[in-house]
C-alpha positions in Angstrom: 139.7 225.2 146.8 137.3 225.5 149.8 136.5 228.9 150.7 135.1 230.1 154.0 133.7 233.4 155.2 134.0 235.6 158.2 130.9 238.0 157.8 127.6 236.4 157.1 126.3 239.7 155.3 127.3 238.2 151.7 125.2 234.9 152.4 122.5 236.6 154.1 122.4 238.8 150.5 122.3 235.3 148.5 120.0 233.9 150.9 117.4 236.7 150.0 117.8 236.9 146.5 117.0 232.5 146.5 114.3 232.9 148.5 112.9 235.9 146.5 113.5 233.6 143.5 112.1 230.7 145.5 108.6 232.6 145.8 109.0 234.2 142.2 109.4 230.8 140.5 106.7 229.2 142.9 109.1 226.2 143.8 109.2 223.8 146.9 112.1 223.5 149.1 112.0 219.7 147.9 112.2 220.8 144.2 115.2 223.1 144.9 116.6 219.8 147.1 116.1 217.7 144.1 118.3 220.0 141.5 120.7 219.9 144.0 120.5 216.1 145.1 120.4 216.7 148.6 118.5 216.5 151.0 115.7 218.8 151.6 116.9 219.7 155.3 120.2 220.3 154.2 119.6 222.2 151.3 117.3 224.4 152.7 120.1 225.7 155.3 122.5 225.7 152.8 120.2 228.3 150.7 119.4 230.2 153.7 123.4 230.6 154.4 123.8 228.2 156.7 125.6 225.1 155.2 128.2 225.1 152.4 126.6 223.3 149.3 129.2 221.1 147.0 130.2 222.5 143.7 127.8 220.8 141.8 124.4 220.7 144.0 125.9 225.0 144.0 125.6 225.3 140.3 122.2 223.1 140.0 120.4 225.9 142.9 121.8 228.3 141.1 120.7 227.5 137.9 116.8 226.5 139.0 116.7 229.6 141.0 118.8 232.0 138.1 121.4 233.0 140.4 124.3 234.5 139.4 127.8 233.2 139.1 129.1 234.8 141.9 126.0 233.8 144.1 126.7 230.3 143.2 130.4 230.4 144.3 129.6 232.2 147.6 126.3 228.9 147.8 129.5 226.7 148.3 131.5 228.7 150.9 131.6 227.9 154.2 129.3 230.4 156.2 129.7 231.7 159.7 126.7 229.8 160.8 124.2 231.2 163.1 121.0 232.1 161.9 119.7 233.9 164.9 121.6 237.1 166.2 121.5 237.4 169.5 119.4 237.1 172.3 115.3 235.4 172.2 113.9 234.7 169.2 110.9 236.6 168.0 109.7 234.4 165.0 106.8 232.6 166.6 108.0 229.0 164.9 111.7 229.8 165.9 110.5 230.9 169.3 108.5 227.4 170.0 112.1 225.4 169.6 113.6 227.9 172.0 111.1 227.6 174.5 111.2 223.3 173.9 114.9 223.6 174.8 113.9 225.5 177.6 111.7 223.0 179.3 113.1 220.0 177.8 116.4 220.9 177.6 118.1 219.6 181.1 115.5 216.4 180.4 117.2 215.6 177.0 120.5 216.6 178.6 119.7 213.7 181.6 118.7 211.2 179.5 121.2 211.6 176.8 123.7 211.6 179.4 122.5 208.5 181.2 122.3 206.4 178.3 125.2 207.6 176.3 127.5 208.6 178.8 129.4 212.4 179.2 129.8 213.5 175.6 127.6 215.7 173.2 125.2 214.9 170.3 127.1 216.3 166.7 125.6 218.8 164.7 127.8 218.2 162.0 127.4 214.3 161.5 123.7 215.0 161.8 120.6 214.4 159.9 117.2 216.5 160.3 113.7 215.3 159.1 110.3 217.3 159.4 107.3 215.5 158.4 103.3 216.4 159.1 101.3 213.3 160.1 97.6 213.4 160.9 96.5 213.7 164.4 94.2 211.1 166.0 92.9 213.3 167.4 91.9 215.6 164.8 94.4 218.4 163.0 98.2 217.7 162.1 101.2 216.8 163.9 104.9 217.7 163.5 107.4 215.4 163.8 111.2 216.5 164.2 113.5 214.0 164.1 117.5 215.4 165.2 119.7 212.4 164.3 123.3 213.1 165.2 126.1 211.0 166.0 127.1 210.4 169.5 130.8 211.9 170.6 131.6 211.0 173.7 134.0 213.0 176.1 137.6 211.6 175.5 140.0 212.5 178.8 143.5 213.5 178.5 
């Protein structure tokens, strides 16, 4: 039976003791995507509480990481998503997307708008990738791809 929760506390909880393992056991993201044969965008926010991992991928975290049952079972609940409590972000990286919203925001609001139409991008049919590529110019790049399906505004 699907399971979701109301108070992010008991995720936040797993979320630390994964990460804690994570760090103990020296293992990528991508190695802790593999056990759970997901993708590494998606398993990462399902570790850090904010995605529900299926039963299976739950067990296979669990087991790489040596959680215990009932961190495993709460690994597949559906969290109150949300990872940043109110008002600005102080994490420098977390900050640098807030402040990108905030200057680019409207501009990807026009020109989603004007090529798609009134509707919204989903978050939940969505796909994330992060990948470093070298910089012509010397140094590394970061490039963020947001993939989400297009729903557009239905009138009744």
């Amino acid at each position: 039976m699907t399971h979701a929760q109301f108070d992010p506390a008991a995720r936040q909880a797993v979320a630390v003791a994964a990460v804690e393992a994570k760090v103990r056991k020296d293992l990528t993201w991508q190695q802790i995507a593999d056990a759970a044969g997901l993708s590494v965008a998606f398993t990462t926010a399902a570790v850090l509480g904010q995605q529900a991992l299926p039963e299976e991928a739950a067990r296979a975290v669990g087991e790489l990481l040596g959680l215990d049952e009932d961190a495993v079972l709460l690994l597949g609940t559906i969290p109150t998503r949300g990872s940043i409590p109110g008002g600005i972000p102080t994490d420098p990286t977390i900050y640098r997307f807030y402040e990108m919203l905030q200057v680019y925001g409207t501009t990807l609001k026009a020109l989603v708008h004007e090529q798609f139409g009134d509707g919204i991008i989903s978050a939940i049919n969505f796909k994330l990738d992060v990948k470093k590529v070298a910089d012509p110019e010397g140094g590394e790049r970061a490039v963020i791809t947001l993939d989400g399906k297009y729903l557009p505004l239905k009138p009744f």
